[in-house]
DSSP file (Angstrom, degrees, kcal/mol; ACC not computed):
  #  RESIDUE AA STRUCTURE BP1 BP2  ACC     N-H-->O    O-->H-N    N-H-->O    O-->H-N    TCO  KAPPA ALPHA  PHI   PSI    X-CA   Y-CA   Z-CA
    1    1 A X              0   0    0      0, 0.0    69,-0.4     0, 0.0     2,-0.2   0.000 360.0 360.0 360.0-134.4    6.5   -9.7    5.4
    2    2 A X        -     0   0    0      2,-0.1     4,-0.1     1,-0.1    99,-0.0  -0.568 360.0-130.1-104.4 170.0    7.4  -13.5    6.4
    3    3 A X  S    S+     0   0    0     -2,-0.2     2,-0.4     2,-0.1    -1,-0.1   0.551  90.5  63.3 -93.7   2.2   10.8  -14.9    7.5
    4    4 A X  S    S-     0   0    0      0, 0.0     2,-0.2     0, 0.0    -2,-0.1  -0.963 101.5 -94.2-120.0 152.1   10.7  -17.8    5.0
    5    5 A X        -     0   0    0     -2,-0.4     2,-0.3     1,-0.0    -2,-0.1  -0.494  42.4-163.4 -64.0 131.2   10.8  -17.3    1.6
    6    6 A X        -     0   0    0     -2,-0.2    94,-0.2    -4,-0.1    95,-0.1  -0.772  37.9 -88.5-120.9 140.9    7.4  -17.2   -0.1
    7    7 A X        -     0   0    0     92,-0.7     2,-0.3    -2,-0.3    94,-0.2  -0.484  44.1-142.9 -63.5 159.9    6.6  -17.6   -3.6
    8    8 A X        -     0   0    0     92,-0.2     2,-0.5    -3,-0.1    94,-0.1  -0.978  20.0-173.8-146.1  95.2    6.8  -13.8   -5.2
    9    9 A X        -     0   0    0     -2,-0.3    94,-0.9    92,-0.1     2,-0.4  -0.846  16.1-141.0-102.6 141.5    4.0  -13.2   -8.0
   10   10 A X  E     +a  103   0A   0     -2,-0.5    94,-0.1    92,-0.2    96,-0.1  -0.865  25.1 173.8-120.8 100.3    4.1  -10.2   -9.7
   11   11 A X  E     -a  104   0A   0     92,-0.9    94,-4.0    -2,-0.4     2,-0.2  -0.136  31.6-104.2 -90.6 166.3    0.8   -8.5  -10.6
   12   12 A X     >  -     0   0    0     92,-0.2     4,-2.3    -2,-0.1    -1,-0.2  -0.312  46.8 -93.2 -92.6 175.3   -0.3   -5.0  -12.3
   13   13 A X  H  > S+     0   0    0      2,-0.2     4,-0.7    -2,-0.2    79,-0.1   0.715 124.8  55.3 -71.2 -24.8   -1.7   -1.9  -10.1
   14   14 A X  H >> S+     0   0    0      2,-0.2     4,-1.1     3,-0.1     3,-0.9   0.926 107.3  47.7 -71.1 -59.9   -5.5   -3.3  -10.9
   15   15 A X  H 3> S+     0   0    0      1,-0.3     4,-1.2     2,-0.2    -2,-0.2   0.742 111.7  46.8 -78.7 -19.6   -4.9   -6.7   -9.5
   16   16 A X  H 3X S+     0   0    0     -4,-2.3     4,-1.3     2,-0.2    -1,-0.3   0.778 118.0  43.5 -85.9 -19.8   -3.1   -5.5   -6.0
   17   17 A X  H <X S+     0   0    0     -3,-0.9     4,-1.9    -4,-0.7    -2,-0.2   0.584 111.2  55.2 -92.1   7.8   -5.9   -2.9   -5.3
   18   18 A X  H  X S+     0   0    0     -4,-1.1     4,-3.4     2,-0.2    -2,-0.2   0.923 115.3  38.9 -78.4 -48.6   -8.5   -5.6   -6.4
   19   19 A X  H  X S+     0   0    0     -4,-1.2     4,-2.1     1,-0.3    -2,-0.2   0.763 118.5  52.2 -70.4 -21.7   -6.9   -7.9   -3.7
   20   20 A X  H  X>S+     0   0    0     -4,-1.3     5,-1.0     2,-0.2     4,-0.7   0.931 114.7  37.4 -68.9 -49.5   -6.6   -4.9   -1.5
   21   21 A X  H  <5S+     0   0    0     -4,-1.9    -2,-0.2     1,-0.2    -3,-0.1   0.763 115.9  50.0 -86.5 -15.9  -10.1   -3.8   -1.8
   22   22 A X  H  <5S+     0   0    0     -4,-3.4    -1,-0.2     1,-0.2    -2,-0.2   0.989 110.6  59.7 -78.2 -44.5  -11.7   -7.6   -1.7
   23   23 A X  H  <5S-     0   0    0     -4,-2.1    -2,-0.2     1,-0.2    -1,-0.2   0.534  96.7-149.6 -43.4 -23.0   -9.2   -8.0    1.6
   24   24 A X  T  X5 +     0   0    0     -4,-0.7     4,-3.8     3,-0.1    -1,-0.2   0.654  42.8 151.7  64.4  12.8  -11.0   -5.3    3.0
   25   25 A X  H  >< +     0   0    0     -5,-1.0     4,-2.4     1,-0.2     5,-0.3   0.908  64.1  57.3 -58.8 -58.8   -8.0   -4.3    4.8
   26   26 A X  H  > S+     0   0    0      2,-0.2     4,-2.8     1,-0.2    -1,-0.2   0.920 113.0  41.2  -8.7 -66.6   -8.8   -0.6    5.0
   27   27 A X  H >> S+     0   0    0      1,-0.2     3,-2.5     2,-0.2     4,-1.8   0.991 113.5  59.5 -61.5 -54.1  -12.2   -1.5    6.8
   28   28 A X  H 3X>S+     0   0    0     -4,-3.8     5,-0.8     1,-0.3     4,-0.7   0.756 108.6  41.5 -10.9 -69.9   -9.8   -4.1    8.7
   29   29 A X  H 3<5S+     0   0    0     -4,-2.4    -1,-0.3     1,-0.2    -2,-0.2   0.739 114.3  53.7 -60.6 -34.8   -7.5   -1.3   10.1
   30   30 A X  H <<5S+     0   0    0     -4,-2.8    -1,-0.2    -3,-2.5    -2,-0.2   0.976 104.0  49.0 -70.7 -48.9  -10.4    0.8   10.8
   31   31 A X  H  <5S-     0   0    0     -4,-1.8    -1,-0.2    -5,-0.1    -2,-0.2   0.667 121.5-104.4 -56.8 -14.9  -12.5   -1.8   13.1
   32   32 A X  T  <5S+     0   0    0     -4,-0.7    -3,-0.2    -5,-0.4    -1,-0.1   0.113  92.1 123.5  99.2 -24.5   -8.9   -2.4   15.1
   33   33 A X  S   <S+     0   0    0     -5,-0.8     2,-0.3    -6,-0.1    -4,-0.2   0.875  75.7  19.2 -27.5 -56.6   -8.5   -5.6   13.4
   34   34 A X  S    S-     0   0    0     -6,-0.3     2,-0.6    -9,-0.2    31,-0.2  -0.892  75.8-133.2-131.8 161.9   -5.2   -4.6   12.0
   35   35 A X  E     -B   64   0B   0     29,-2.0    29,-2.6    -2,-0.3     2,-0.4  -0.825  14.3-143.4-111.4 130.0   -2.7   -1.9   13.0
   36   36 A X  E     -B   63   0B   0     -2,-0.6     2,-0.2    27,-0.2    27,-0.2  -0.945   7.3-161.5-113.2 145.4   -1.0    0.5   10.5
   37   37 A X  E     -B   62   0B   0     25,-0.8    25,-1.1    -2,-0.4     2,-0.5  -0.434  14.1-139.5-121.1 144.4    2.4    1.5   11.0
   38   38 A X  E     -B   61   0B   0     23,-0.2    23,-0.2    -2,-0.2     2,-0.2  -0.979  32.7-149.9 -97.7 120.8    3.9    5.0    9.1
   39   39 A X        -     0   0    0     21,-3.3    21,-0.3    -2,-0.5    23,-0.0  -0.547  37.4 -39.3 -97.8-167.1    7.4    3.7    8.0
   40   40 A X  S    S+     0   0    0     -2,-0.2    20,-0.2     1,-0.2    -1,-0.1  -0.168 127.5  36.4 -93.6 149.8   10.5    6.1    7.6
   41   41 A X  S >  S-     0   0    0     18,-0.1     3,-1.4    -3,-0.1    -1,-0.2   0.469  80.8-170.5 -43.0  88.5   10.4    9.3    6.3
   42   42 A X  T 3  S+     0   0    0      1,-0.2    -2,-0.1    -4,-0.2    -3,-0.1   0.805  74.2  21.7 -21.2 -24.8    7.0    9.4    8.1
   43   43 A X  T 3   +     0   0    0     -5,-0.1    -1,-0.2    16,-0.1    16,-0.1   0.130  69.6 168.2-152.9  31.8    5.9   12.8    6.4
   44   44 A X  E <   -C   58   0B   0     -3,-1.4    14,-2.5    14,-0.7     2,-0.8  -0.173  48.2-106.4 -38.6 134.6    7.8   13.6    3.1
   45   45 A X  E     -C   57   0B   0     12,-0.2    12,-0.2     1,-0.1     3,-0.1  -0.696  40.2-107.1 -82.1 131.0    6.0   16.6    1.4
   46   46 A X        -     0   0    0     10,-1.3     2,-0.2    -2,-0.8     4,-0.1  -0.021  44.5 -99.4 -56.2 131.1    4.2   15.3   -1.4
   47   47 A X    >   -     0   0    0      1,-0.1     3,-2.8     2,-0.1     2,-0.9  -0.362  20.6-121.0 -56.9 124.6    5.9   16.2   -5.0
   48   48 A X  T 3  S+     0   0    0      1,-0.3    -1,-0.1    -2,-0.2    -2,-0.1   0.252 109.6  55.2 -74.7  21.2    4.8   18.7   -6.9
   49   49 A X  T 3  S+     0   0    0     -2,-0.9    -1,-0.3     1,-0.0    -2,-0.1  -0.007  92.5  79.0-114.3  37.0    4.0   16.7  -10.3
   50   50 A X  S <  S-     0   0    0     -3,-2.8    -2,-0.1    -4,-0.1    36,-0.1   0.571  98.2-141.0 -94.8   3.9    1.6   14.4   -7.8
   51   51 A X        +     0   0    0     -4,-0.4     2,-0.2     1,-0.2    35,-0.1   0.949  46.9 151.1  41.4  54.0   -0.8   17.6   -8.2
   52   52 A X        -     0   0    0      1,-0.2    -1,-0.2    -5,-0.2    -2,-0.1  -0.572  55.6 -83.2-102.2 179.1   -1.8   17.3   -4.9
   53   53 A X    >   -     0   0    0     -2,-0.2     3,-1.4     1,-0.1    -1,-0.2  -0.227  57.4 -92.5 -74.3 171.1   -3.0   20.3   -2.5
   54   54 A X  T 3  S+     0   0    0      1,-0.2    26,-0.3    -3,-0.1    -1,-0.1  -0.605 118.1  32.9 -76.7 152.5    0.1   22.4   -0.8
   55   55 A X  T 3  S+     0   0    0      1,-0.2     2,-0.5    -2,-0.2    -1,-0.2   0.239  87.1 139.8  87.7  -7.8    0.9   20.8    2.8
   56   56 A X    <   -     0   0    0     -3,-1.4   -10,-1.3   -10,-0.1    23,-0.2  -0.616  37.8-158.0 -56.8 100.0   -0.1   17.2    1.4
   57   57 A X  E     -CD  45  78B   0     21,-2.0    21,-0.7    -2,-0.5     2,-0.6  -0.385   4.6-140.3 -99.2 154.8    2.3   14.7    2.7
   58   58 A X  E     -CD  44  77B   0    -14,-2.5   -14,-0.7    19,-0.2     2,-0.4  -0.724  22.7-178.1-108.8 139.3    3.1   11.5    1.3
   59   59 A X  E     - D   0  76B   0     17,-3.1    17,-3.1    -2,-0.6     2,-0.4  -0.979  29.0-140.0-143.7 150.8    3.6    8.1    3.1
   60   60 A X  E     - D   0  75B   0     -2,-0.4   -21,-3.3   -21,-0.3     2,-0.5  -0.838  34.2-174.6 -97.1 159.7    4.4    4.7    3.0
   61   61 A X  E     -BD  38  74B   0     13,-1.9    13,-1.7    -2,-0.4     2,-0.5  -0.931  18.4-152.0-139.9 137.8    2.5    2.6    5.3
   62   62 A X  E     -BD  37  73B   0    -25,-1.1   -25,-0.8    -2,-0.5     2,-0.7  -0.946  10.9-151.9-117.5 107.7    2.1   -1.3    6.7
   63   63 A X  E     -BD  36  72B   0      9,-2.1     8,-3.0    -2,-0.5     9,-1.3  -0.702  26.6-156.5 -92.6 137.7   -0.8   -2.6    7.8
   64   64 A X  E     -BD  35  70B   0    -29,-2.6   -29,-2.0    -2,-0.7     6,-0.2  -0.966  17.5-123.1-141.4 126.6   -0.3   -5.4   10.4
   65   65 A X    >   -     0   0    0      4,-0.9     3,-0.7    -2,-0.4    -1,-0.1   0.555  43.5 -99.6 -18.2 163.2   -1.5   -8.3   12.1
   66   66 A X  T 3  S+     0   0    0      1,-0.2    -1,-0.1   -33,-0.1   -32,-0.1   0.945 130.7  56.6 -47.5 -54.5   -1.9   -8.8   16.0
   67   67 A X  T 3  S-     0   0    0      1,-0.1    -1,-0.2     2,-0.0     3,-0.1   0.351 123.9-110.9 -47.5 -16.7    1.2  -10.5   15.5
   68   68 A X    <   +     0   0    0     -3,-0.7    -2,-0.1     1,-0.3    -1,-0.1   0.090  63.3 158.0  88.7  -6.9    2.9   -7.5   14.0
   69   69 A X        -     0   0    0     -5,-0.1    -4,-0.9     1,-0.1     2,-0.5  -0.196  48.4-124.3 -33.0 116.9    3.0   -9.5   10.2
   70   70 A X  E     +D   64   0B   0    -69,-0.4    -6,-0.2    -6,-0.2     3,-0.1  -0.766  41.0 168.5 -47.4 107.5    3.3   -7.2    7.7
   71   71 A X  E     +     0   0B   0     -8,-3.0    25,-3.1    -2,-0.5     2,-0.2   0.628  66.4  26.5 -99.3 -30.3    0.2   -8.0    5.4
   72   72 A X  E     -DE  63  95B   0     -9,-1.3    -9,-2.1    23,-0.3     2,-0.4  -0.953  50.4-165.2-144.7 122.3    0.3   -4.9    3.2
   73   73 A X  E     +DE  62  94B   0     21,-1.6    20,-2.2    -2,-0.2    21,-2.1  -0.908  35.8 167.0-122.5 113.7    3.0   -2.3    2.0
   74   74 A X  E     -D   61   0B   0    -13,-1.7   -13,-1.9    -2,-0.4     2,-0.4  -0.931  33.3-141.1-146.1 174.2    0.8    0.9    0.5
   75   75 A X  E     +D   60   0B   0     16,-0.5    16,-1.9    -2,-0.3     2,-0.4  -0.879  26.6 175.1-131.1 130.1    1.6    4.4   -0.5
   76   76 A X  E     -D   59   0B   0    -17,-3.1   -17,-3.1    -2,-0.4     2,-0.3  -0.964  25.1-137.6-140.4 170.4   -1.2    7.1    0.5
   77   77 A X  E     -D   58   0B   0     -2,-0.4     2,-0.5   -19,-0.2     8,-0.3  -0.843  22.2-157.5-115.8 140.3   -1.1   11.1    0.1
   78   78 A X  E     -D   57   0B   0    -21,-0.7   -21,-2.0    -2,-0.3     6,-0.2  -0.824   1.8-153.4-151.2 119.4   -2.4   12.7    3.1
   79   79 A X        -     0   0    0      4,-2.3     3,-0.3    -2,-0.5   -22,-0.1   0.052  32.6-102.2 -76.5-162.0   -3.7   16.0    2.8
   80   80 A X  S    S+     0   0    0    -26,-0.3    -1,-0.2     1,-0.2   -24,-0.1   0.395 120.8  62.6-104.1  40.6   -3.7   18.4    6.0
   81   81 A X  S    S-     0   0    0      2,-0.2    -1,-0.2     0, 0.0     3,-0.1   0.656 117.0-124.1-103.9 -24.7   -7.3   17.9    6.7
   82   82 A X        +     0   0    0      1,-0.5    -2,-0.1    -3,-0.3     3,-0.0   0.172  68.4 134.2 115.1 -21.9   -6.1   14.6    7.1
   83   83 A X        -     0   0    0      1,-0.1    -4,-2.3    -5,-0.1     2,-0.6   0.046  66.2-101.6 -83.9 165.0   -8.2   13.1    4.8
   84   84 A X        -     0   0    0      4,-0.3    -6,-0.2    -6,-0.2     4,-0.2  -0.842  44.9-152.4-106.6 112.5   -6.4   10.4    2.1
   85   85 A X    >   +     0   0    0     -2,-0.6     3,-2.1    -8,-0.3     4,-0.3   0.362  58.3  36.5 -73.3-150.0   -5.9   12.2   -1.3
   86   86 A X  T 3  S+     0   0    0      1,-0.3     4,-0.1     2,-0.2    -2,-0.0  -0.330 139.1   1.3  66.9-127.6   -5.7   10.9   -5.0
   87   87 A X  T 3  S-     0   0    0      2,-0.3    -1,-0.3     1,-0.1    -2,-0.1   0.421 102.6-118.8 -69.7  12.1   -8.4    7.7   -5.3
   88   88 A X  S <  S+     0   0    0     -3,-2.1     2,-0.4    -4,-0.2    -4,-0.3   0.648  92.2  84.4  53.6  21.9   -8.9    8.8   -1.4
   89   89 A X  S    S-     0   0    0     -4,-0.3    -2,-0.3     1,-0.1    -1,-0.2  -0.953  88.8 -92.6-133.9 145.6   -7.6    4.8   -0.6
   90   90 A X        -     0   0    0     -2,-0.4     2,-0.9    -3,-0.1   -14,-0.2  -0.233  29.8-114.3 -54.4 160.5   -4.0    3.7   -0.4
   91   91 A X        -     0   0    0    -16,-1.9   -16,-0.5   -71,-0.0     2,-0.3  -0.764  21.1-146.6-124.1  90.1   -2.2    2.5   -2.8
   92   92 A X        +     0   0    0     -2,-0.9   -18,-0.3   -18,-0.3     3,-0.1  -0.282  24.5 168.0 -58.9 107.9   -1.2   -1.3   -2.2
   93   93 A X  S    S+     0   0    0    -20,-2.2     2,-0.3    -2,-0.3   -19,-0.2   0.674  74.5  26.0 -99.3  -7.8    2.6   -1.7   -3.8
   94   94 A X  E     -E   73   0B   0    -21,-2.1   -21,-1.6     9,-0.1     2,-0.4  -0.993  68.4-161.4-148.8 148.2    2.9   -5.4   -2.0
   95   95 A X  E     -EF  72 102B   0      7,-0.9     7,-1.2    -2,-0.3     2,-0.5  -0.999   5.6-161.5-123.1 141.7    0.4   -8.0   -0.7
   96   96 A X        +     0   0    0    -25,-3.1     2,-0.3    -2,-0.4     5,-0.2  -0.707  33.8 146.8-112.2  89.3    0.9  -10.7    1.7
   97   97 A X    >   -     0   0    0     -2,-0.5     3,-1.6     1,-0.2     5,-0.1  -0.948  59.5 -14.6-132.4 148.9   -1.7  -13.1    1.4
   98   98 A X  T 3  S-     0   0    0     -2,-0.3    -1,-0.2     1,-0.3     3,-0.1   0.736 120.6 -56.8  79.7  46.7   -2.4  -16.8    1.6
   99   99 A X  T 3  S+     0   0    0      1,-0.3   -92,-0.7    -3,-0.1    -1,-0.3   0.655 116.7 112.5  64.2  12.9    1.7  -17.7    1.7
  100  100 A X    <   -     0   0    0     -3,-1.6    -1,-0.3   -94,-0.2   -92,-0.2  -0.793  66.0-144.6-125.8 155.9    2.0  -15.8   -1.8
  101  101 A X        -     0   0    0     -2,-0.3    -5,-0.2   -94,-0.2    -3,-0.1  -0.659  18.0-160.1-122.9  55.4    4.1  -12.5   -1.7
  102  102 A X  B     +F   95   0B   0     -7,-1.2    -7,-0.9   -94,-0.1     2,-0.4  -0.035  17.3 179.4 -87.1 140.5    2.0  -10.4   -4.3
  103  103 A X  E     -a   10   0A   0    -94,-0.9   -92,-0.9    -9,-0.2     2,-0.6  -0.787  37.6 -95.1-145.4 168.5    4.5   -7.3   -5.7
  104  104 A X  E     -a   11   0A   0     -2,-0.4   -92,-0.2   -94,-0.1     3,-0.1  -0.903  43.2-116.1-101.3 138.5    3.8   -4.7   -8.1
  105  105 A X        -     0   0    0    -94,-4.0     2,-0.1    -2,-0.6   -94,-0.1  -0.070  40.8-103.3 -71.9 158.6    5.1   -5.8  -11.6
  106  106 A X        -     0   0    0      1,-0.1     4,-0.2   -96,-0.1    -1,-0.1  -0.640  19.9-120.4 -92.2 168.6    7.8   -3.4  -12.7
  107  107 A X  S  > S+     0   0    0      1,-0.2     4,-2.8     2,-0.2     3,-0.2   0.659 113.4  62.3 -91.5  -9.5    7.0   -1.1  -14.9
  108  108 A X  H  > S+     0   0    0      1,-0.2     4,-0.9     2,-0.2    -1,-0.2   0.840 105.1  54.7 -68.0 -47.8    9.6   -2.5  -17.4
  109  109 A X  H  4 S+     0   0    0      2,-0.2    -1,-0.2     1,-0.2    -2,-0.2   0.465 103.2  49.6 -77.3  -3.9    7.5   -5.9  -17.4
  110  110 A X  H  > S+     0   0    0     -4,-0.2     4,-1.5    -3,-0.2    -2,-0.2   0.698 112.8  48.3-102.3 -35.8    4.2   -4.6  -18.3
  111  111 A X  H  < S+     0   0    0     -4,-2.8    -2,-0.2     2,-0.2    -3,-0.1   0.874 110.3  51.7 -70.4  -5.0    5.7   -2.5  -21.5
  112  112 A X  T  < S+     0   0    0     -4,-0.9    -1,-0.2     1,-0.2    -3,-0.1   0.884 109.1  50.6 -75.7 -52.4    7.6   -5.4  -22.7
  113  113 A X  T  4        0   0    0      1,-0.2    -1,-0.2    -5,-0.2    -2,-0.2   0.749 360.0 360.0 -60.4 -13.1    4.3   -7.4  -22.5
  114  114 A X     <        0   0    0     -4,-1.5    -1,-0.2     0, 0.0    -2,-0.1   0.046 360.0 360.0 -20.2 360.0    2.3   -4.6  -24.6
């Protein structure tokens, strides 16, 4: 993400795939716009209470600037057709947008607020 510290807001799982999907980052990555990276263990086999198909593998992912910026931190299932399983989109755990550091609220902070 960035080398200076950025304020760090912490949002629910609606509000990072809202900012993911208005970012359009997906289409981004597709047009060449932005580059995604498979980070370390590239290819875990997906766990068996994600009720995905056998052979599915699970990854975390970074889509990145020209520059190499890290913009997005997202989790996908990828079956072996290749295709992206679950909502068929990634699953954004971090956003990096406008100098704000957008994070997924823990899960500890959404039951307190309940």
């Amino acid at each position: 993400m960035a080398d200076s510290p950025s304020p760090v807001v912490r949002v629910n799982e609606a509000e990072l795939r809202r900012r993911f999907n208005d970012g359009h980052y997906a289409e981004r990555a597709e047009r060449g716009e932005l580059r995604i990276v498979i980070l370390e263990p590239p290819n875990r086999p997906a766990p068996a209470g994600a009720q995905q198909i056998p052979g599915t593998v699970s990854q975390m992912i970074s889509y990145r600037d020209s520059d190499d910026n890290e913009l997005v931190r997202a989790h996908q299932y990828v079956r072996p057709d290749g295709t992206v399983g679950g909502s068929g989109r990634p699953d954004p755990k971090i956003i990096f947008e406008s100098g704000i550091l957008y994070l997924q609220a823990r899960k500890r902070d959404q039951t307190a607020k309940s």
